[in-house]
C-alpha positions in Angstrom: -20.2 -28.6 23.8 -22.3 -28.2 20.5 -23.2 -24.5 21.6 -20.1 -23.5 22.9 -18.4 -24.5 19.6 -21.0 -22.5 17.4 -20.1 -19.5 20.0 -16.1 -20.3 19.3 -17.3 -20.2 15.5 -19.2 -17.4 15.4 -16.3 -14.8 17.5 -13.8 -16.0 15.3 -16.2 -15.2 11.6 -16.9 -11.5 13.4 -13.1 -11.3 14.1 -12.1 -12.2 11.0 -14.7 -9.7 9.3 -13.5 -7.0 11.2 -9.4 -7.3 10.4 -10.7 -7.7 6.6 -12.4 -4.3 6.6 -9.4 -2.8 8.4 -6.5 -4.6 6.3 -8.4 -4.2 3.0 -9.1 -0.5 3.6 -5.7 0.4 5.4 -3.3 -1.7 2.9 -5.6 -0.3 0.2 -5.3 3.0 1.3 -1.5 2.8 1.4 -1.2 1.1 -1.7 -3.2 3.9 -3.5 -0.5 7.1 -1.4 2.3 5.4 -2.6 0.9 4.4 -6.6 -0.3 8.1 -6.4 3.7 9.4 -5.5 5.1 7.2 -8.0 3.3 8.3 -10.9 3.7 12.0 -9.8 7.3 11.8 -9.5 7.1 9.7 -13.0 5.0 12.2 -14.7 7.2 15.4 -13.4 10.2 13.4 -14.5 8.6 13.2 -18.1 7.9 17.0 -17.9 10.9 18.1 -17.3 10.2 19.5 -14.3 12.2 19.8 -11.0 12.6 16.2 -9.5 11.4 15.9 -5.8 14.5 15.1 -4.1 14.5 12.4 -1.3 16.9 10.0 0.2 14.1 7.6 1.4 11.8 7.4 -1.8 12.7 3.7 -2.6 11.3 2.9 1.3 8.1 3.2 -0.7 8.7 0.4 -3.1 9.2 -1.7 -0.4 6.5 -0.2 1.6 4.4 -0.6 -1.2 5.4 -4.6 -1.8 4.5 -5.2 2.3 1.4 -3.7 1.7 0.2 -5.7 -1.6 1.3 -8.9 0.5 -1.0 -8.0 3.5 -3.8 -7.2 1.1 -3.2 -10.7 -0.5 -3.4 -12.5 2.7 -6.2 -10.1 4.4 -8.2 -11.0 1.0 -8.2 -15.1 2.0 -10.3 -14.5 5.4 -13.9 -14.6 3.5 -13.0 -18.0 2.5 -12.1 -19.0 5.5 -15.5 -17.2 7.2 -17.0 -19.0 5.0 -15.3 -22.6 5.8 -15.6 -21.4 9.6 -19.9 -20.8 9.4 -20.5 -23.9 6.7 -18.5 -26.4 8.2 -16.6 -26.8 5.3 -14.9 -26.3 2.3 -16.7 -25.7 -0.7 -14.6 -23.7 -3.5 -13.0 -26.6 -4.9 -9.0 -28.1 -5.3 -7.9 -25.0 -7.0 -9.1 -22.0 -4.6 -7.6 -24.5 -2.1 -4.0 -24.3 -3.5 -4.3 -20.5 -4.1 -5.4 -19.9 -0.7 -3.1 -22.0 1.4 -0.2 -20.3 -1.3 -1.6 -17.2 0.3 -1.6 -18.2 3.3 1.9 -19.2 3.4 3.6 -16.5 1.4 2.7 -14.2 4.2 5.3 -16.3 6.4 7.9 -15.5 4.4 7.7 -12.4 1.6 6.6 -10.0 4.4 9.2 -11.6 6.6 11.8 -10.6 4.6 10.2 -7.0 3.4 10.4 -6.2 7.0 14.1 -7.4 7.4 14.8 -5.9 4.2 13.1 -2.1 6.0 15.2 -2.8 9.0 18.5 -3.3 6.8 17.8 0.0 5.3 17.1 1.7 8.1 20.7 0.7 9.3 22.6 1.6 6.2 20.9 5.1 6.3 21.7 5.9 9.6 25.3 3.9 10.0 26.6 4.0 6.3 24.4 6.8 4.5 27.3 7.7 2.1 28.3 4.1 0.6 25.1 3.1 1.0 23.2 5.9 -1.4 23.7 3.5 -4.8 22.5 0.5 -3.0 19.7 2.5 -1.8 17.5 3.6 -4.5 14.4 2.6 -6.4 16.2 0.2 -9.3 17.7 -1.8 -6.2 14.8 -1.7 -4.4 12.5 -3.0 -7.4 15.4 -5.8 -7.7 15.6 -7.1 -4.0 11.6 -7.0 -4.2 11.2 -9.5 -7.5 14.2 -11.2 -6.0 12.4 -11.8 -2.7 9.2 -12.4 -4.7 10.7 -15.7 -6.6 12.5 -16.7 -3.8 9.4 -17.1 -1.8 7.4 -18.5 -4.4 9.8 -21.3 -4.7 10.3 -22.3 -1.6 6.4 -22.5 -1.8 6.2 -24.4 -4.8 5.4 -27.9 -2.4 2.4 -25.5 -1.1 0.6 -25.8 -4.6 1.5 -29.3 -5.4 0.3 -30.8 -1.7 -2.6 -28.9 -1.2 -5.8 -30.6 -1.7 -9.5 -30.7 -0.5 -10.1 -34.0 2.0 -13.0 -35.6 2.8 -13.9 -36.2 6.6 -15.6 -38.1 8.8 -17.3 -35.4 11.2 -18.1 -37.4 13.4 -15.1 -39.0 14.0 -12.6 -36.2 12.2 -11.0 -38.7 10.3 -9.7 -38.8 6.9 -11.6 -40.6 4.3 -10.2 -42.4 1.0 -12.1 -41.7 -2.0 -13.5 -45.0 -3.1 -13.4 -46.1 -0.1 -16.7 -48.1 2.2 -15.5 -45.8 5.1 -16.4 -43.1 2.4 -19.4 -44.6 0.9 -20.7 -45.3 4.2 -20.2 -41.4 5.9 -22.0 -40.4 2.8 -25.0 -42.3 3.5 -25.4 -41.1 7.2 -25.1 -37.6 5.9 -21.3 -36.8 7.7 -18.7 -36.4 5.0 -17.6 -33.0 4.8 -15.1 -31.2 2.4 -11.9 -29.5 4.0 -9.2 -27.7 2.6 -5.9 -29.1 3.8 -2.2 -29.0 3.7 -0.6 -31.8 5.4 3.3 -30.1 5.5 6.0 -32.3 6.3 8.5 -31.9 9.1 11.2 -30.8 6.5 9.4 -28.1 4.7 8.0 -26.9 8.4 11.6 -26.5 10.1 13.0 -25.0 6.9 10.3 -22.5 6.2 10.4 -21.6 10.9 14.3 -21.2 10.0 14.3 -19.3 6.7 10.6 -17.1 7.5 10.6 -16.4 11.2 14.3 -17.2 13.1 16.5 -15.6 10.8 14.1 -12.7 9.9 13.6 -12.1 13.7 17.2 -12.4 14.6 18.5 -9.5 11.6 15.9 -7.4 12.6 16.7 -7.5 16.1 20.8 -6.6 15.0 19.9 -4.4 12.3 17.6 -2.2 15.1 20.2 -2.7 17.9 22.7 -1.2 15.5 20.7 1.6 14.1 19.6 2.8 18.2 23.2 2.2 19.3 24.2 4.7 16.3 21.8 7.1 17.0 22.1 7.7 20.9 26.2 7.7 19.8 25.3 10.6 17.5 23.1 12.2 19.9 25.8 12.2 22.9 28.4 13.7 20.5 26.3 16.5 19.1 25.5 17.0 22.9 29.1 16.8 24.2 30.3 18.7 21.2 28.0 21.7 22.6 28.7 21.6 26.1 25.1 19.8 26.7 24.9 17.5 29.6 20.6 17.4 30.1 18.7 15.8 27.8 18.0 18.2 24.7 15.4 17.9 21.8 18.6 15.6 20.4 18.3 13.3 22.5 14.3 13.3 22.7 14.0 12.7 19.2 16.5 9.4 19.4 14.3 8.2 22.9 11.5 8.7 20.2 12.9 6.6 17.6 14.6 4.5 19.9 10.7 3.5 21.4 9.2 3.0 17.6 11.7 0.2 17.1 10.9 -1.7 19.6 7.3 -0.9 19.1 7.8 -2.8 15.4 10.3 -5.4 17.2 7.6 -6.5 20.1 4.8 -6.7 17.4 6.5 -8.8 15.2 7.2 -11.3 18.3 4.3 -10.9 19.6 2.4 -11.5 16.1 3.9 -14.4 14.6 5.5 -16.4 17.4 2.2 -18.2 18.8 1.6 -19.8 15.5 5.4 -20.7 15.3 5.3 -22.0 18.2 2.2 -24.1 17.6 3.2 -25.3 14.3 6.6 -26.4 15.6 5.0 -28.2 18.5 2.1 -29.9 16.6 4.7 -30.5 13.4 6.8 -32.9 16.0 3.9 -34.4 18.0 4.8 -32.0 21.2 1.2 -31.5 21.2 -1.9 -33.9 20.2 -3.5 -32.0 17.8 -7.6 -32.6 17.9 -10.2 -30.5 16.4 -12.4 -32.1 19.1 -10.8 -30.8 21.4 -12.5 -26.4 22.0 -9.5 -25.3 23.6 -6.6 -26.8 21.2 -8.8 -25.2 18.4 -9.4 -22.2 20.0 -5.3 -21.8 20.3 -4.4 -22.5 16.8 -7.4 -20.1 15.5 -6.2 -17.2 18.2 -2.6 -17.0 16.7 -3.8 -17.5 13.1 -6.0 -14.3 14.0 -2.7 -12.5 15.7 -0.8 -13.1 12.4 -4.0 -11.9 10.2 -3.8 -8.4 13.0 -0.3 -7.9 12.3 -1.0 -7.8 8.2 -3.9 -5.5 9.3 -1.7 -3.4 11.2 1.3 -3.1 9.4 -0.2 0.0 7.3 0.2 1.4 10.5 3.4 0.8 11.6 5.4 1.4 8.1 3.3 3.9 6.4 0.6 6.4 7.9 3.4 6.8 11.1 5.7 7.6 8.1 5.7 11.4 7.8 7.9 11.0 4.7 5.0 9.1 3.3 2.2 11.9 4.4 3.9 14.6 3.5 5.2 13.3 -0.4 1.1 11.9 -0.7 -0.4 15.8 0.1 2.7 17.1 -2.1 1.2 15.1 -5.1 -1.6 15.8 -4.7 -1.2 19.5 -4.9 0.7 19.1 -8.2 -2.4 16.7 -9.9 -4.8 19.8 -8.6 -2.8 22.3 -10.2 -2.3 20.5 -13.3 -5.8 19.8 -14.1 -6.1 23.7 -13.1 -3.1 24.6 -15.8 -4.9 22.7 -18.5 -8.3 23.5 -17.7 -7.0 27.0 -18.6 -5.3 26.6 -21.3 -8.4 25.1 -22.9 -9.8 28.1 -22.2 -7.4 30.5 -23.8 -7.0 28.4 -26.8 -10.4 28.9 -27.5 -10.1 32.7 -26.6 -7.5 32.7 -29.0 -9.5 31.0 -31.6 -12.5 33.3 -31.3 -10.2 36.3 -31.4 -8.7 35.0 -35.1 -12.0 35.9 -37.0 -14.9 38.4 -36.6 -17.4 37.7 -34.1 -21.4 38.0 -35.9 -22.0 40.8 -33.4 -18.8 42.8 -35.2 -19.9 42.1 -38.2 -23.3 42.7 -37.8 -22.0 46.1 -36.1 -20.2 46.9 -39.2 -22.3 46.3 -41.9 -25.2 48.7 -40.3 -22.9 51.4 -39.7 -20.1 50.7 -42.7 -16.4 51.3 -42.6 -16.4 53.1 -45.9 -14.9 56.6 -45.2 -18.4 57.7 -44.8 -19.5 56.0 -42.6 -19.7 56.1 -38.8 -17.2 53.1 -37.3 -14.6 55.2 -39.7 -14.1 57.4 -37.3 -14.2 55.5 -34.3 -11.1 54.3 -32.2 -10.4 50.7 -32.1 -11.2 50.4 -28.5 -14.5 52.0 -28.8 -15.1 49.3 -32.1 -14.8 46.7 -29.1 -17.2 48.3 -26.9 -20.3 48.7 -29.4 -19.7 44.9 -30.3 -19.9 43.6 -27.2 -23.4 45.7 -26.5 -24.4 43.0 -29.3 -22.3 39.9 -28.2 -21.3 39.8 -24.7 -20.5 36.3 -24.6 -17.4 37.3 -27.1 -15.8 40.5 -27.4 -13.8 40.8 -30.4 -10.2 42.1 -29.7 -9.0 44.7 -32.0 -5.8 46.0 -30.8 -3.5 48.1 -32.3 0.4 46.1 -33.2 2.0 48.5 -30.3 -0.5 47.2 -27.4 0.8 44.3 -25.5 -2.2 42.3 -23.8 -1.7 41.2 -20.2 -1.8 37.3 -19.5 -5.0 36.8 -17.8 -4.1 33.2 -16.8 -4.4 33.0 -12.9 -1.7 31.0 -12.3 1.8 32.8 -11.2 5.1 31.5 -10.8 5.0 31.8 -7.3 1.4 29.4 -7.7 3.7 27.1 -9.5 6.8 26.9 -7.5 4.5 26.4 -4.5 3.3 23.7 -6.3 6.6 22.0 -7.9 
């Protein structure tokens, strides 16, 4: 029993490990594409340059406030490696609060960023007209702080009940501090420290209601809608032309139509085991033991699906996203070729600057030879001036034109360099 515990413990740490590397890197990852298009678009704004016109930038707000959420909760798991190896919990009353707050606020916030990503979806593709001032970043920064406190306060009993528990290992029972029950585990070496949250039936049902049922059920309508629109759209286009086989129309909404219910099916398949669990164990359906490998082995397997799903979601709303990809590279071009634009005008400035006074290899030039009427560089052209200097100083040449000679930019950016990069 002892082994195959340590073997339960030991698959679980690795699989937790794992979805942090993946969730930290691929919600870090997107985090960074969509700062990075931000401050482009921000920064060209402030320019005054042409504005890179797109009816879905404000997905990436929300994008953007799924992914700091999944980072949040992905960022918990070394605690709970930690807990998982050790036995128990030893970071004290505050880390407990802050991660069990984590822990929770994934249940709801990216809950409702998802519903909020399938309500857009439908008013884009069933009401794109009305819908353009509701969709756009200022309302999309709004409904993300508004989702943000809402959260947090149905959360609030999360930090004021959570709290670090002494148990009996051997037994698994609770222990009162001050207690001969306590004082006597101590002495036999089997209290142990645990970081608990002991929710109530109330705050259980209204956080499965307002965090999982009526998420899952707007998704499901907003989707239904949104594929129901489209394969409309597609037959008219279709009957409109004459078309009665499938065209690339009607491939593209088969396409679509299979993502959704791709992001649907994860969702359900994610976050209903723990539901389902919680709800069960919350109303004493099930006999919840920690003696007990397989129980354990349940709750830990649909904490780890919910953990995957935060992992995954990077996937699902952002690198699939060609929008996404293709704003990321576009901004990236435009940071190249500004660094590029000032690096050169560094460089003509001080061209410039060298060019407002004599060079030492002129003047050096000039007082051997003189520019008395006598003297040599008196009857020299200006060009061939230039060309005797810079035998002496070829690091500089010293310019001196004539008014009527206009010099040629040598700057090797073009306007076509900078539309293509715009």
């Amino acid at each position: 029993m002892i082994r195959q515990g340590t073997s339960l413990k030991l698959v679980l740490a690795i699989s937790y490990l794992v979805l942090f590397i993946i969730g930290t890197v691929g919600n870090g990852t997107v985090i960074l594409m969509i700062i990075n298009i931000l401050t482009s678009m921000k920064r060209n704004m402030q320019a005054g340059k042409r504005k890179v016109m797109s009816n879905t930038n404000h997905v990436f707000i929300y994008v953007l406030g799924l992914s700091i959420v999944d980072l949040l909760v992905i960022l918990h798991l070394p605690f709970l490696v930690v807990d998982l190896l050790k036995g128990q919990w030893l970071f004290g009353v505050a880390m407990c609060k802050v991660y069990w707050f984590g822990e929770s606020v994934n249940k709801l916030l990216s809950s409702f960023l998802m519903t909020v990503l399938s309500w857009d979806r439908y008013m884009a593709v069933c009401s794109p007209v009305k819908s353009m001032k509701m969709r756009s970043n200022a309302t999309a920064l709004k409904v993300l702080v508004a989702c943000t406190i809402f959260a947090t306060v149905l959360l609030l009993p999360v930090l004021y009940e959570a709290a670090v528990i002494k148990i009996d290992k051997m037994r698994m029972i609770p222990l009162i501090e001050g207690s001969e029950e306590l004082a006597a585990s101590d002495l036999a070496g089997t209290t142990m420290a645990k970081c608990m949250f002991d929710a109530d039936p109330t705050f259980t049902l209204y956080t499965f209601v307002i965090g999982f049922a009526a998420p899952a059920f707007l998704i499901i309508i907003f989707y239904a809608q949104v594929i129901y629109a489209l394969q409309k759209s597609s037959r008219n286009i279709r009957g409109a032309r004459g078309i009665t086989k499938p065209d690339g129309t009607s491939n593209r909404v088969k396409k679509v139509t299979k993502r959704i219910v791709a992001v649907i099916l994860f969702y359900f398949l994610c976050w209903t085991p723990q539901w389902t669990l919680n709800i069960m164990s919350q109303f004493n359906l099930i006999a919840v033991s920690w003696m007990t490998p397989a129980l354990s082995a349940m709750f830990f397997v649909a904490h780890l699906l919910v953990c995957f799903n935060s992992a995954a979601n990077p996937v699902l709303y952002a690198y699939i996203n060609r929008e996404l990809r293709t704003q990321h590279v576009m901004a990236m071009h435009r940071k190249r070729h500004s660094v590029t634009q000032e690096h050169q005008q560094r460089l003509t400035q001080n061209r410039l600057s060298m060019q407002s006074r004599p060079s030492d290899a002129s003047a050096t030039v000039f007082s051997k030879f003189g520019e008395n009427e006598g003297g040599i560089l008196s009857r020299l052209s200006n060009f061939q001036r230039n060309i005797i200097a810079s035998v002496f100083h070829r690091n500089r040449v010293q310019l001196v034109v004539d008014k009527n000679i206009t010099l040629e930019n040598t700057s090797s950016s073009t306007d076509e360099d900078k539309d293509d990069y715009l």
